[in-house]
mmCIF file of the N, C-alpha and C atoms, coordinates in Angstrom:
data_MODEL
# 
_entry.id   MODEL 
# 
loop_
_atom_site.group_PDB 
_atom_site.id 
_atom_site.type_symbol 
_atom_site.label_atom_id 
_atom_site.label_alt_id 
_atom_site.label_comp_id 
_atom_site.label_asym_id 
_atom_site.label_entity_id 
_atom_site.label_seq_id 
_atom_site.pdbx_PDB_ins_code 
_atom_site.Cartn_x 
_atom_site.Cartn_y 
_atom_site.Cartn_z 
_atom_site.occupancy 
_atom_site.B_iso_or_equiv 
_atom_site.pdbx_formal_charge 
_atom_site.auth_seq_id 
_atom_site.auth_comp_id 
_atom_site.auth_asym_id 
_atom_site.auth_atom_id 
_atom_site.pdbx_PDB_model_num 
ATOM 1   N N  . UNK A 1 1  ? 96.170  83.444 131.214 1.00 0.00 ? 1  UNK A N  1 
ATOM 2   C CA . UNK A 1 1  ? 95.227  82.817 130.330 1.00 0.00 ? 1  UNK A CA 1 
ATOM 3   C C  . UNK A 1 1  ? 93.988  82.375 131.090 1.00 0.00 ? 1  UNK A C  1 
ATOM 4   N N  . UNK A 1 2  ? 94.116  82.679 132.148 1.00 0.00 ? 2  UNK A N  1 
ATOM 5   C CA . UNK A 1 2  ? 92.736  82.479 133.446 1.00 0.00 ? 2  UNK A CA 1 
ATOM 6   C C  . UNK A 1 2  ? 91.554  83.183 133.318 1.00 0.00 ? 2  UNK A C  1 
ATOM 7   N N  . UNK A 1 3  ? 92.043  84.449 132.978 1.00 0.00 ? 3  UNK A N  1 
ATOM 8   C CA . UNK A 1 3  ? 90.710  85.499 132.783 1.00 0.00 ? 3  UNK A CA 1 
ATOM 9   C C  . UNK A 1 3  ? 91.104  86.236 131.971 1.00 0.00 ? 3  UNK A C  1 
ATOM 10  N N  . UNK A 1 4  ? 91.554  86.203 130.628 1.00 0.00 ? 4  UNK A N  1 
ATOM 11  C CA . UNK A 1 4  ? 91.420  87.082 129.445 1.00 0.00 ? 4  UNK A CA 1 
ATOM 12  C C  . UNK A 1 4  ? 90.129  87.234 129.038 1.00 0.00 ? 4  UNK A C  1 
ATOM 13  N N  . UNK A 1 5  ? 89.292  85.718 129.020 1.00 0.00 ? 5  UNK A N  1 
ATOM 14  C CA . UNK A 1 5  ? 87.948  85.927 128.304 1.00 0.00 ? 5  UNK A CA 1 
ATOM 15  C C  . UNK A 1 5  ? 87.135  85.908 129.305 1.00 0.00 ? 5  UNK A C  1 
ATOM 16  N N  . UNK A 1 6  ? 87.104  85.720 130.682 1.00 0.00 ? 6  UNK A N  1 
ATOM 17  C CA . UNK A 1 6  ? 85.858  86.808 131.060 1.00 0.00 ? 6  UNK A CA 1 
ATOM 18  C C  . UNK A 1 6  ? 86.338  88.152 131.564 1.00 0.00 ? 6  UNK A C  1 
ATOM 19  N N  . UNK A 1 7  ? 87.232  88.839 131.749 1.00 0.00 ? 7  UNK A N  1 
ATOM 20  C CA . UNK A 1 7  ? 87.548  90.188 131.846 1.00 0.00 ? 7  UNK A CA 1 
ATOM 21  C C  . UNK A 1 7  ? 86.931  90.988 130.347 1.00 0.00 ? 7  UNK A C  1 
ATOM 22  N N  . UNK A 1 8  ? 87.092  90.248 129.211 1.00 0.00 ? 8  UNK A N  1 
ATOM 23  C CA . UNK A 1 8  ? 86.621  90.964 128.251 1.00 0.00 ? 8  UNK A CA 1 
ATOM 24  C C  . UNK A 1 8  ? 85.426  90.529 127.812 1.00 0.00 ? 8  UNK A C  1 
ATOM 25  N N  . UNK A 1 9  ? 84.762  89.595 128.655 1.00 0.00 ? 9  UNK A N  1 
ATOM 26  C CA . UNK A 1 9  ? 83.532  89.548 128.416 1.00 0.00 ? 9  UNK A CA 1 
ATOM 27  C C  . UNK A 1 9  ? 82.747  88.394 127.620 1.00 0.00 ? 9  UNK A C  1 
ATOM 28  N N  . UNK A 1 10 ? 81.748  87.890 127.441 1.00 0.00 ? 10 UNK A N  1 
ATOM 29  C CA . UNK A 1 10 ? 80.917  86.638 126.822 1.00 0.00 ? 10 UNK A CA 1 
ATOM 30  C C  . UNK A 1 10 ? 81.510  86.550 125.114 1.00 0.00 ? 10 UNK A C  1 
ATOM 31  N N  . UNK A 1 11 ? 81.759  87.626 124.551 1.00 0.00 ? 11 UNK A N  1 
ATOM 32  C CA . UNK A 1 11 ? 81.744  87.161 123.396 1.00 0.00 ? 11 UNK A CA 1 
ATOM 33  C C  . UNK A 1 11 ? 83.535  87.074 122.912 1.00 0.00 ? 11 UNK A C  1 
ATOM 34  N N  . UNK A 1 12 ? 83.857  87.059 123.994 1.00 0.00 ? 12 UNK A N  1 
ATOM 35  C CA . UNK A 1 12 ? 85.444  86.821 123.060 1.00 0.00 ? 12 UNK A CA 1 
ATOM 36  C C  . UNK A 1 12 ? 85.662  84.920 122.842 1.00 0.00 ? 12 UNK A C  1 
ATOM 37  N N  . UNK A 1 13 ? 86.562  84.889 122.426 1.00 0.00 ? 13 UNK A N  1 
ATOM 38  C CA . UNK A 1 13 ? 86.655  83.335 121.337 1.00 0.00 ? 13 UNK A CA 1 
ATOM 39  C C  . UNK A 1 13 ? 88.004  83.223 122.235 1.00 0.00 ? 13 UNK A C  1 
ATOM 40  N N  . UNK A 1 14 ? 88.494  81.564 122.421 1.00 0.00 ? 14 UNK A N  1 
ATOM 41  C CA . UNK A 1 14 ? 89.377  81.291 122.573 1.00 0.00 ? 14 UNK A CA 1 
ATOM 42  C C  . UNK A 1 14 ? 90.833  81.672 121.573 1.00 0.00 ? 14 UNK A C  1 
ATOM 43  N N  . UNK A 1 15 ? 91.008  81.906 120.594 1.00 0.00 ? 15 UNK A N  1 
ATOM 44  C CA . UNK A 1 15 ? 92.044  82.565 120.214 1.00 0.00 ? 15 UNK A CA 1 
ATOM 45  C C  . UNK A 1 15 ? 92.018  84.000 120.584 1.00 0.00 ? 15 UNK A C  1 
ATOM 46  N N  . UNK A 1 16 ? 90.644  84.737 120.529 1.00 0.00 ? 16 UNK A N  1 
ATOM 47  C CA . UNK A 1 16 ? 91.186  85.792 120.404 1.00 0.00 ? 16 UNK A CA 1 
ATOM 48  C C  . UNK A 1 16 ? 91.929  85.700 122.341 1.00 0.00 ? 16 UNK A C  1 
ATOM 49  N N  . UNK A 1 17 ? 91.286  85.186 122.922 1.00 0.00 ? 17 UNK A N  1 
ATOM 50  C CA . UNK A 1 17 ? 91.566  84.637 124.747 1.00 0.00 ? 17 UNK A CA 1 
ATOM 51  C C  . UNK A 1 17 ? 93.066  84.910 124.589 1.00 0.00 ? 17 UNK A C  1 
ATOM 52  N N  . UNK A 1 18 ? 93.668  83.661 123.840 1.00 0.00 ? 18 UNK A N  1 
ATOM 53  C CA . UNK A 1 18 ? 94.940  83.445 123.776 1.00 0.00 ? 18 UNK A CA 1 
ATOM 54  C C  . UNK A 1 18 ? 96.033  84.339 123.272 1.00 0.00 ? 18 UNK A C  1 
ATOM 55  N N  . UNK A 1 19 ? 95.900  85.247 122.112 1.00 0.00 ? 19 UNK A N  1 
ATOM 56  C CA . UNK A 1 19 ? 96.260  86.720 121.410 1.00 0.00 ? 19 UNK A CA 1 
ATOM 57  C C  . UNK A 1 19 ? 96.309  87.647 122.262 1.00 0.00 ? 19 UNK A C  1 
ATOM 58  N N  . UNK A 1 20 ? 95.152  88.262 123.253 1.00 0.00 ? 20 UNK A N  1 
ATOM 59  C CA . UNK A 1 20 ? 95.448  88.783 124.346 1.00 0.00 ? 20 UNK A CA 1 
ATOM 60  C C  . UNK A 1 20 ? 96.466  88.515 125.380 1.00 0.00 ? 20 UNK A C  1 
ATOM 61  N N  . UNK A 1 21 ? 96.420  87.022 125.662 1.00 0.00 ? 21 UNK A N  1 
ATOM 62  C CA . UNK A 1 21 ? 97.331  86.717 126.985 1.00 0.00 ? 21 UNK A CA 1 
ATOM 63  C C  . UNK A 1 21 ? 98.821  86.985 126.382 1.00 0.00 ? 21 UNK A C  1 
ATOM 64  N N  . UNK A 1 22 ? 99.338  86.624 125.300 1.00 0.00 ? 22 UNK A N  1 
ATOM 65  C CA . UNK A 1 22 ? 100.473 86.833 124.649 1.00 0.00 ? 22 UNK A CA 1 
ATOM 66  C C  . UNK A 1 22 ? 100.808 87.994 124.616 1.00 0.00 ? 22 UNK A C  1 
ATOM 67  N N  . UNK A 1 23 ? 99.898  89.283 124.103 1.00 0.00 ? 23 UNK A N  1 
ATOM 68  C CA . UNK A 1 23 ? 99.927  90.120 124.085 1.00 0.00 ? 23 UNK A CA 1 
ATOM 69  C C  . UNK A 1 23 ? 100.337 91.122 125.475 1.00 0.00 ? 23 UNK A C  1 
ATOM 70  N N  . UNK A 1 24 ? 99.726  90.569 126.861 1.00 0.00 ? 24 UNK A N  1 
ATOM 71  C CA . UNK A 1 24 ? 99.846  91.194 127.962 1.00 0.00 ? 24 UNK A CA 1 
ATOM 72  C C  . UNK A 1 24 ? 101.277 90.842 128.638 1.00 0.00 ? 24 UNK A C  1 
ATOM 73  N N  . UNK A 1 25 ? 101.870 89.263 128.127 1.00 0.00 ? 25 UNK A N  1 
ATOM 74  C CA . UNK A 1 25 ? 102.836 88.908 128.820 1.00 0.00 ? 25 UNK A CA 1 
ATOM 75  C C  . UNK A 1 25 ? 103.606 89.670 127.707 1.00 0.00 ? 25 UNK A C  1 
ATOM 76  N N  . UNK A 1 26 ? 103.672 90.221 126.743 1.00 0.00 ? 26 UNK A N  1 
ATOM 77  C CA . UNK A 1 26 ? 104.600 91.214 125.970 1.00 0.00 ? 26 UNK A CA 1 
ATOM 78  C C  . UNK A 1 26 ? 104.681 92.567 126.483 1.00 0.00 ? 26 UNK A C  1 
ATOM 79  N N  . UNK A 1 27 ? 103.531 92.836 126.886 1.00 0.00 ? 27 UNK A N  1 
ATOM 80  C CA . UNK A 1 27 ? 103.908 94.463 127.958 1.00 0.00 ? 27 UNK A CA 1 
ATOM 81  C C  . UNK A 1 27 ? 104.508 94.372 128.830 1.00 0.00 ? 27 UNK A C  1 
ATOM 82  N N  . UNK A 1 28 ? 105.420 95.357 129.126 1.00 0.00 ? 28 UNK A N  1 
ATOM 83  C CA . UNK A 1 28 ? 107.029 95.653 129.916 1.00 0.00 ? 28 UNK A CA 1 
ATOM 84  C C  . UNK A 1 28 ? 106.095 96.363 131.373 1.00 0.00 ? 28 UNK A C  1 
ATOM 85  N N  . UNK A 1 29 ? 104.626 96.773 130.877 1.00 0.00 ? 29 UNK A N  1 
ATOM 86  C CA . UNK A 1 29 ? 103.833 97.514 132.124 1.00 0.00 ? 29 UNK A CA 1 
ATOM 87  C C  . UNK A 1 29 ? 102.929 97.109 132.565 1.00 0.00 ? 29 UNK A C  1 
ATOM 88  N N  . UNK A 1 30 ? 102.709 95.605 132.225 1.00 0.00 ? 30 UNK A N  1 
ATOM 89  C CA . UNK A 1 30 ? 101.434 94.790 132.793 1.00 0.00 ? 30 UNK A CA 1 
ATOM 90  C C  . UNK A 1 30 ? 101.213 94.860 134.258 1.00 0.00 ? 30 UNK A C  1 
ATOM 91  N N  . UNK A 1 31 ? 100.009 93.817 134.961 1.00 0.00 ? 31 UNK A N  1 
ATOM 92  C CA . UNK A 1 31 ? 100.395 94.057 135.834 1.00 0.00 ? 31 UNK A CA 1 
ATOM 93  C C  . UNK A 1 31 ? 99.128  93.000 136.024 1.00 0.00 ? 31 UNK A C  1 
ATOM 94  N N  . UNK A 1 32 ? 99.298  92.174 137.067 1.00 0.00 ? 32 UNK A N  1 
ATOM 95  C CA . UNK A 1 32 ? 98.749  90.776 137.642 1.00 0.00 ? 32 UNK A CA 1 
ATOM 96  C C  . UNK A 1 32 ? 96.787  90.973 137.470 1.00 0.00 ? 32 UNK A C  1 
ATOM 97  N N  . UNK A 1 33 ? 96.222  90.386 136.991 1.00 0.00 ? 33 UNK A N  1 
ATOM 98  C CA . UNK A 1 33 ? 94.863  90.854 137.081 1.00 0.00 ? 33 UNK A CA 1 
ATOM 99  C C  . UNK A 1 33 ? 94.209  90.813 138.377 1.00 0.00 ? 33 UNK A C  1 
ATOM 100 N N  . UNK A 1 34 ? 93.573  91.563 138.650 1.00 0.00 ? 34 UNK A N  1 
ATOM 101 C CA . UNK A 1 34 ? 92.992  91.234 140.374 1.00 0.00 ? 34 UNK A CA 1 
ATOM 102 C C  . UNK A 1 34 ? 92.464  89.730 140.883 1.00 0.00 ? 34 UNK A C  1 
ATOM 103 N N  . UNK A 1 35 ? 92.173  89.323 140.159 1.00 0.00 ? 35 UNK A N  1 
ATOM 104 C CA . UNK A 1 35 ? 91.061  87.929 140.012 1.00 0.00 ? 35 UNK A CA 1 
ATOM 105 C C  . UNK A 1 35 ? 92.398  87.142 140.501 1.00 0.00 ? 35 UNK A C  1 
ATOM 106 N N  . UNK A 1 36 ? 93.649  86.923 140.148 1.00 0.00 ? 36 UNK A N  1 
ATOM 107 C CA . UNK A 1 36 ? 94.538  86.449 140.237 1.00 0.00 ? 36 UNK A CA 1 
ATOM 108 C C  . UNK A 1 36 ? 94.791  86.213 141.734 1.00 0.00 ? 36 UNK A C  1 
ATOM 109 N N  . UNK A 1 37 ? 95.093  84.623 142.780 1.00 0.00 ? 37 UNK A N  1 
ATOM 110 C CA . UNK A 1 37 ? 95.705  85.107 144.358 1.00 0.00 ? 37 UNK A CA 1 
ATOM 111 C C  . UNK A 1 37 ? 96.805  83.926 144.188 1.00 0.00 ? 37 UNK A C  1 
ATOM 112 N N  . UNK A 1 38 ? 97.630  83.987 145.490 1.00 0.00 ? 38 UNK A N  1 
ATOM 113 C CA . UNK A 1 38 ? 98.204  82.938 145.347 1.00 0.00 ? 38 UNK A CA 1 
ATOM 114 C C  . UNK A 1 38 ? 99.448  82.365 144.476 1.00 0.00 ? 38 UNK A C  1 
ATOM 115 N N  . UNK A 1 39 ? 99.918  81.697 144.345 1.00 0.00 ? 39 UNK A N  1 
ATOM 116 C CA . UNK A 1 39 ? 100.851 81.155 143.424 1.00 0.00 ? 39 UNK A CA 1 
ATOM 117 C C  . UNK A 1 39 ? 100.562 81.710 142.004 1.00 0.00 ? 39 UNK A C  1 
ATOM 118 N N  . UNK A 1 40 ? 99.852  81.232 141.499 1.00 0.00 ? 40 UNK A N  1 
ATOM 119 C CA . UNK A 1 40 ? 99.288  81.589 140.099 1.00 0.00 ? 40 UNK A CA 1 
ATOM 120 C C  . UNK A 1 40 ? 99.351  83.559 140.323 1.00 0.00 ? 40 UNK A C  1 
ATOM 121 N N  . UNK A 1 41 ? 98.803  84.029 141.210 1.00 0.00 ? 41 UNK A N  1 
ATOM 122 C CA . UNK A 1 41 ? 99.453  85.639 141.081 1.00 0.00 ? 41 UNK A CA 1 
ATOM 123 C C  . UNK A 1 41 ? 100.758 85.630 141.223 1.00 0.00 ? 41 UNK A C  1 
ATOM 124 N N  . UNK A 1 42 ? 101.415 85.310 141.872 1.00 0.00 ? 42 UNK A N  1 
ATOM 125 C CA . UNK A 1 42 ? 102.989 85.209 142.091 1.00 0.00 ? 42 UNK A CA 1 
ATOM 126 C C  . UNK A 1 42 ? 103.765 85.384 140.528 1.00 0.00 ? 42 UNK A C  1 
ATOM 127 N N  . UNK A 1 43 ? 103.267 84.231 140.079 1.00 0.00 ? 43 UNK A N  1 
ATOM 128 C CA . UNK A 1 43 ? 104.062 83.614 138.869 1.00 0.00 ? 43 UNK A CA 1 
ATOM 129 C C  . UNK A 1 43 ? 103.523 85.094 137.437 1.00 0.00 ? 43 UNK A C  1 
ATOM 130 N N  . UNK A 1 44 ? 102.008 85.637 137.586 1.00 0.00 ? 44 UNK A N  1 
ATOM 131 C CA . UNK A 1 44 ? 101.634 86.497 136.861 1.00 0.00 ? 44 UNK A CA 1 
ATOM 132 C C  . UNK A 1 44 ? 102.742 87.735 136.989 1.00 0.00 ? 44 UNK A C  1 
ATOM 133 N N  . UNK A 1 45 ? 102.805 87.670 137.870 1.00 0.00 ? 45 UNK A N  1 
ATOM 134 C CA . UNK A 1 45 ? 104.038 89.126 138.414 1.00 0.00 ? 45 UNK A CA 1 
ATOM 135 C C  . UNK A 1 45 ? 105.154 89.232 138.084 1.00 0.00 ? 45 UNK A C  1 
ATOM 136 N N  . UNK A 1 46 ? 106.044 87.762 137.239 1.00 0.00 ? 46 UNK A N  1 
ATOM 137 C CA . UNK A 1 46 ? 107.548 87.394 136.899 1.00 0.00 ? 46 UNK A CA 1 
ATOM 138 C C  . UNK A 1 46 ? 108.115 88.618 135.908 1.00 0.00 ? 46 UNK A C  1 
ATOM 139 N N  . UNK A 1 47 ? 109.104 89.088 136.156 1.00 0.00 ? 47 UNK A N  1 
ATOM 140 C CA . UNK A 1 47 ? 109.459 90.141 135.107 1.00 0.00 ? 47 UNK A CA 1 
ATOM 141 C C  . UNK A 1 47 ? 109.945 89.820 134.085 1.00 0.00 ? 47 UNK A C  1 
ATOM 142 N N  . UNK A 1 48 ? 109.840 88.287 133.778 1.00 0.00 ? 48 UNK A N  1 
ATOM 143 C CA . UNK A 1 48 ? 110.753 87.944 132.863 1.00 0.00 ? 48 UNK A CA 1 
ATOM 144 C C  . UNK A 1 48 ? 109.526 87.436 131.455 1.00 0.00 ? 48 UNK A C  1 
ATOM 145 N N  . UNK A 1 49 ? 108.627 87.651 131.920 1.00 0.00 ? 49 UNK A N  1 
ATOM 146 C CA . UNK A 1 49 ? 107.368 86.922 131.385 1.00 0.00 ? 49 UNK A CA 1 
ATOM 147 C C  . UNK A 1 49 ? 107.475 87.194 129.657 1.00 0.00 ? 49 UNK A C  1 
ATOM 148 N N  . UNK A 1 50 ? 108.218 88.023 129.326 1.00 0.00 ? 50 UNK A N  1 
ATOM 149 C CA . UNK A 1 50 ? 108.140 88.562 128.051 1.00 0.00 ? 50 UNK A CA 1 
ATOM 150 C C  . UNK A 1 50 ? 108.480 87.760 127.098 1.00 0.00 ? 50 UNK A C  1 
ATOM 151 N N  . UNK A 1 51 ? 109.894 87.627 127.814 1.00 0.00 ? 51 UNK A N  1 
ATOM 152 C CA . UNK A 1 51 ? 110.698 85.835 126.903 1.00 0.00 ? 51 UNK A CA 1 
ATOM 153 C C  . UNK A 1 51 ? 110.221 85.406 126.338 1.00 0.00 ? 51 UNK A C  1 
ATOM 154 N N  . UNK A 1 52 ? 110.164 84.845 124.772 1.00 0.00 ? 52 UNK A N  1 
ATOM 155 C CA . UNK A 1 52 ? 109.588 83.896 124.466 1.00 0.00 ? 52 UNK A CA 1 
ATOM 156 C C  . UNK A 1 52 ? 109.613 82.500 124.659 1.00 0.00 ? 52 UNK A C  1 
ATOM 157 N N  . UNK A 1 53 ? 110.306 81.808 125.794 1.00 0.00 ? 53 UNK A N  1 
ATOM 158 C CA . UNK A 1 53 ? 110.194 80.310 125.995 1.00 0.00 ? 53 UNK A CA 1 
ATOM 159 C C  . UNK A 1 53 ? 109.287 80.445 127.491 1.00 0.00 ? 53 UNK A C  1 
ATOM 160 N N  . UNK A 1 54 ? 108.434 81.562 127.776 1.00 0.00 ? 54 UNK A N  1 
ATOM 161 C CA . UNK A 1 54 ? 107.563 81.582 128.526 1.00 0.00 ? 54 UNK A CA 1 
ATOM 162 C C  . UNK A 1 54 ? 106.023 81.471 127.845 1.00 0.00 ? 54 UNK A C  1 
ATOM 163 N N  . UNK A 1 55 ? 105.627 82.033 126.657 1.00 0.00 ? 55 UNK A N  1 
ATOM 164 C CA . UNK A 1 55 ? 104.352 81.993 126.173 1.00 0.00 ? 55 UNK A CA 1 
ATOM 165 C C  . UNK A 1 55 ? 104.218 81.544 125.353 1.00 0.00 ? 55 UNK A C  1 
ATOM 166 N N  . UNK A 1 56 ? 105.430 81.550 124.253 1.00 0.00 ? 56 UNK A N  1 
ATOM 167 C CA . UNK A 1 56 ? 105.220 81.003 122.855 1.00 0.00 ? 56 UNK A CA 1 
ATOM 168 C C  . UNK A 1 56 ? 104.810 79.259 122.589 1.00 0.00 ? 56 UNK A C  1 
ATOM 169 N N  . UNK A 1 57 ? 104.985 79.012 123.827 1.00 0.00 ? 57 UNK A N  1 
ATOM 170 C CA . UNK A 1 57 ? 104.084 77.072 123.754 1.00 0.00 ? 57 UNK A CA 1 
ATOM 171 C C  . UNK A 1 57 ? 102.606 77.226 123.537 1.00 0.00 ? 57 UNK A C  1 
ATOM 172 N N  . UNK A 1 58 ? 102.161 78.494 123.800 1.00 0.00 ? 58 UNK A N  1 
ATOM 173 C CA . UNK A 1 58 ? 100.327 78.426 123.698 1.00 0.00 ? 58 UNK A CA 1 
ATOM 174 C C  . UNK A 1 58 ? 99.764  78.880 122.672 1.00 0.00 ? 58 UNK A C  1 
ATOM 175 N N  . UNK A 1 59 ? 99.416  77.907 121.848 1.00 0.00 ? 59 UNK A N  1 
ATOM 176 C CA . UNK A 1 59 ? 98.788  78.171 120.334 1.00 0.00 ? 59 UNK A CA 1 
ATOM 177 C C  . UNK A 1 59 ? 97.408  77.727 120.400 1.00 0.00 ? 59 UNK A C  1 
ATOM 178 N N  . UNK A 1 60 ? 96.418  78.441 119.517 1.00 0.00 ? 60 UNK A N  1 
ATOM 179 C CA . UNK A 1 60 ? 95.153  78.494 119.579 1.00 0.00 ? 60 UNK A CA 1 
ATOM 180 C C  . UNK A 1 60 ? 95.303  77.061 118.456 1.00 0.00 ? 60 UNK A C  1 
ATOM 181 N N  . UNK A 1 61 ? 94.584  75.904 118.254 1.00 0.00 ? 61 UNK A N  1 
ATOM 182 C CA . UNK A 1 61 ? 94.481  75.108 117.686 1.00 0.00 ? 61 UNK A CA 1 
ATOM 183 C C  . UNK A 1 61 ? 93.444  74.602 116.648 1.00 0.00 ? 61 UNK A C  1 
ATOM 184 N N  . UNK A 1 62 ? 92.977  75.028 115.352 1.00 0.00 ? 62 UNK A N  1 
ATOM 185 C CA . UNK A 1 62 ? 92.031  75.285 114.969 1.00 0.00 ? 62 UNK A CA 1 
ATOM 186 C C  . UNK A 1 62 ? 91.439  76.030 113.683 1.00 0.00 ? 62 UNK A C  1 
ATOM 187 N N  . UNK A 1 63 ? 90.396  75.964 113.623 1.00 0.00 ? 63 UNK A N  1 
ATOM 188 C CA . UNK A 1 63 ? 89.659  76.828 112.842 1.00 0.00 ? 63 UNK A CA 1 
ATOM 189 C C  . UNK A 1 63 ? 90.130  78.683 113.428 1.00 0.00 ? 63 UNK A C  1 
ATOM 190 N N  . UNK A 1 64 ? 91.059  79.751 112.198 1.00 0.00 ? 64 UNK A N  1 
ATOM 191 C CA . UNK A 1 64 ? 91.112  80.921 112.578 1.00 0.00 ? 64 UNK A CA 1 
ATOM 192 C C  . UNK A 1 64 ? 89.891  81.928 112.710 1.00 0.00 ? 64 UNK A C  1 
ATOM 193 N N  . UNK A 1 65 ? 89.339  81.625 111.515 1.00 0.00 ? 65 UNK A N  1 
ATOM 194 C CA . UNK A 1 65 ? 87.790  82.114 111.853 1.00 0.00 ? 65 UNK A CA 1 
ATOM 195 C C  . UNK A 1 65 ? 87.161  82.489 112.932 1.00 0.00 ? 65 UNK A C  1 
ATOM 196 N N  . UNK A 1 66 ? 86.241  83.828 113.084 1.00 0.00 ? 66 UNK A N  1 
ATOM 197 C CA . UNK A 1 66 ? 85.965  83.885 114.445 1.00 0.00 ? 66 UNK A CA 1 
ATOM 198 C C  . UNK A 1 66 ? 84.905  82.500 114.951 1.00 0.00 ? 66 UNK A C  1 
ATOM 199 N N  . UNK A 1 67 ? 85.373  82.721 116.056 1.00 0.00 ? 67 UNK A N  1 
ATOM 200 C CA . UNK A 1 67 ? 84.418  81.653 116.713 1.00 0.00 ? 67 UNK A CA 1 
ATOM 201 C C  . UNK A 1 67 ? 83.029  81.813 117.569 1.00 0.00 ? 67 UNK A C  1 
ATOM 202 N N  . UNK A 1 68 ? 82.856  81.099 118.429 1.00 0.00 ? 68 UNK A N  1 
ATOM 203 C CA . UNK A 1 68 ? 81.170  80.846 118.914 1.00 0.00 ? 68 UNK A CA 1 
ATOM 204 C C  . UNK A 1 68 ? 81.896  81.602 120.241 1.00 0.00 ? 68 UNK A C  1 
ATOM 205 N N  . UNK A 1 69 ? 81.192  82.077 121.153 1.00 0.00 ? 69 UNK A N  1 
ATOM 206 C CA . UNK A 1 69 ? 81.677  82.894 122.484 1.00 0.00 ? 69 UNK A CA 1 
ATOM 207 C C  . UNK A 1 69 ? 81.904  81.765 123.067 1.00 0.00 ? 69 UNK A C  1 
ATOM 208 N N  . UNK A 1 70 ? 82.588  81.973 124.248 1.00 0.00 ? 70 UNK A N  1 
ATOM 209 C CA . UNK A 1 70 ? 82.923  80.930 125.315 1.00 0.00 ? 70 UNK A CA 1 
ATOM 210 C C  . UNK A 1 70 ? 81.530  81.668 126.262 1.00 0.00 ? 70 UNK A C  1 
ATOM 211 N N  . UNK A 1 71 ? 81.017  80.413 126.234 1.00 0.00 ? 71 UNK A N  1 
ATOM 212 C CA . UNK A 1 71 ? 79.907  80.232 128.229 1.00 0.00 ? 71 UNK A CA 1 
ATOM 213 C C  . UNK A 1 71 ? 80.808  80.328 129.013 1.00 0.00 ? 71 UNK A C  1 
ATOM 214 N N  . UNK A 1 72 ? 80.392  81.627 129.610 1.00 0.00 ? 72 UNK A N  1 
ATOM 215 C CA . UNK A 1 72 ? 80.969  81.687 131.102 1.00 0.00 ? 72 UNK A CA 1 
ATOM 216 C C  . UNK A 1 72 ? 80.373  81.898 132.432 1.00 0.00 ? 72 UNK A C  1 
ATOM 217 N N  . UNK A 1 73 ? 79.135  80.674 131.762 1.00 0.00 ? 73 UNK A N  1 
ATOM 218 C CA . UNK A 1 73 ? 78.161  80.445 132.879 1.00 0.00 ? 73 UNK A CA 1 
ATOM 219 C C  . UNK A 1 73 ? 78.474  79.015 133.633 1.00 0.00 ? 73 UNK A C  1 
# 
């Protein structure tokens, strides 16, 4: 959930941020984003990530509507 929205760029929205990350920890063929070092890559790499008592705590909170881009200045 570190770099979903600037890997895809200025105009993605925090849900859609969050829909992605869910989405990637559901692929069986993911694979750690480069940007990632360290512990936090470690933990990106878990094979177990799919589980749902690993992602399903992160809910977008809010208005569903698209939203305003995230600054990622």
């Amino acid at each position: 959930m570190t770099d979903g929205p600037r890997e895809r760029g200025a105009e993605a929205v925090r849900a859609d941020g969050n829909r992605a990350t869910q989405l990637w920890m559901l692929d069986p063929h993911r694979e750690p984003p480069p940007t990632l070092t360290g512990p936090l890559r470690a933990e990106a790499a878990r094979p177990d990530l799919h589980q749902l008592c690993h992602w399903a705590a992160f809910t977008h909170q809010g208005n569903p509507a698209p939203g305003r881009p995230i600054s990622l200045a």
